[in-house]
C-alpha positions in Angstrom: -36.9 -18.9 12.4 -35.4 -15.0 13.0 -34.4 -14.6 16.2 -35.2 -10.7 17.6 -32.2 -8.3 17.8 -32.9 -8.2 21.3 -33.1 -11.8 22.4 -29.5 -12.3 20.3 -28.5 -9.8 22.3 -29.4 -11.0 25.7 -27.6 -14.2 24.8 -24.7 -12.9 23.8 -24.6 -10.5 27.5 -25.3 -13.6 29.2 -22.5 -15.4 27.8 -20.3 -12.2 28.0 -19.3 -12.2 24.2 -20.9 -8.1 24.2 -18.8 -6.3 21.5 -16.6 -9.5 20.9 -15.3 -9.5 17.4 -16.6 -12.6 15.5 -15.3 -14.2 12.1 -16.9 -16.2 9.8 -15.2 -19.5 8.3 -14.7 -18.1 5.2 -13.0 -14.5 6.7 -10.6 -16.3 8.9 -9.5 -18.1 5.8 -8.4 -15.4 3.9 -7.1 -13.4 6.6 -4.8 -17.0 6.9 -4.7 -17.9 3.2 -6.0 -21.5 3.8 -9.1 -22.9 3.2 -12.4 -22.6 4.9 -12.6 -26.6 5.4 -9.2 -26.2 7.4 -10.8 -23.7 9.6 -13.6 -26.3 10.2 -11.4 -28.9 11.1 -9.7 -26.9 13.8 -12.7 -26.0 15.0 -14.0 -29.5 15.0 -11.0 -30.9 16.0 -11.4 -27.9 19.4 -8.6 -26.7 19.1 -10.3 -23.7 17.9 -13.0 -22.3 20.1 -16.2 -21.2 18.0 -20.2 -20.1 18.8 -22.7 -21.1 16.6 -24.9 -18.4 15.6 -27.9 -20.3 14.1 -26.7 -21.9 11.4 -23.3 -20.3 10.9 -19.9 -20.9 13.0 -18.3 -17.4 14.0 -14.6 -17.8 15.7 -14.4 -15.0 18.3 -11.1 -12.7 17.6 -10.0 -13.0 20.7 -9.6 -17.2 20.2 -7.6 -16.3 17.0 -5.2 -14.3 19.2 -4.9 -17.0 21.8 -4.5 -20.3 19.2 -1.7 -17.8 17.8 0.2 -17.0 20.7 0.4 -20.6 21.7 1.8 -21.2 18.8 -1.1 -22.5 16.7 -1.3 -26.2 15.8 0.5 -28.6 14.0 -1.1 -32.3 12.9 1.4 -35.1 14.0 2.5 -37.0 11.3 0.8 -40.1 10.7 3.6 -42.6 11.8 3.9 -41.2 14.8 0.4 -40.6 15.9 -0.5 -41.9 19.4 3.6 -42.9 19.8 4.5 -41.8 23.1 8.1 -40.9 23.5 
């Protein structure tokens, strides 16, 4: 089911993303040079904020910008995981 322009419009005011720049998976991939399935699993993972629109994940620009200033994300190494210092 479509959606009309102006109803995906409302939603978007009401959650204030209006003239937000969103990616798709497969964009913020290249623009990275990783693969799409890493994208998914930092979404997944949250440490990537993302919208869902219908059936499609979109990462707002403006969440790329913040996961890179804070230095993005590194996985901790297996042997260490959950090992409090």
């Amino acid at each position: 089911m479509r959606l009309p322009v102006a109803r995906v419009d409302a939603t978007l005011r009401a959650v204030g993303m209006v003239g937000v720049g969103l990616l798709t998976a497969d964009e913020l991939a290249a623009q990275w040079r990783v693969t799409r399935g890493h994208v998914y699993a930092l979404v997944k993972s949250g440490v990537l904020p993302a919208v869902r629109v219908g059936r499609s994940l979109r990462i707002p620009e403006q969440a790329v910008r913040a996961f890179i200033a804070a230095g993005g994300w590194r996985k901790q190494p297996e042997h260490t995981a959950g090992v409090r210092g």
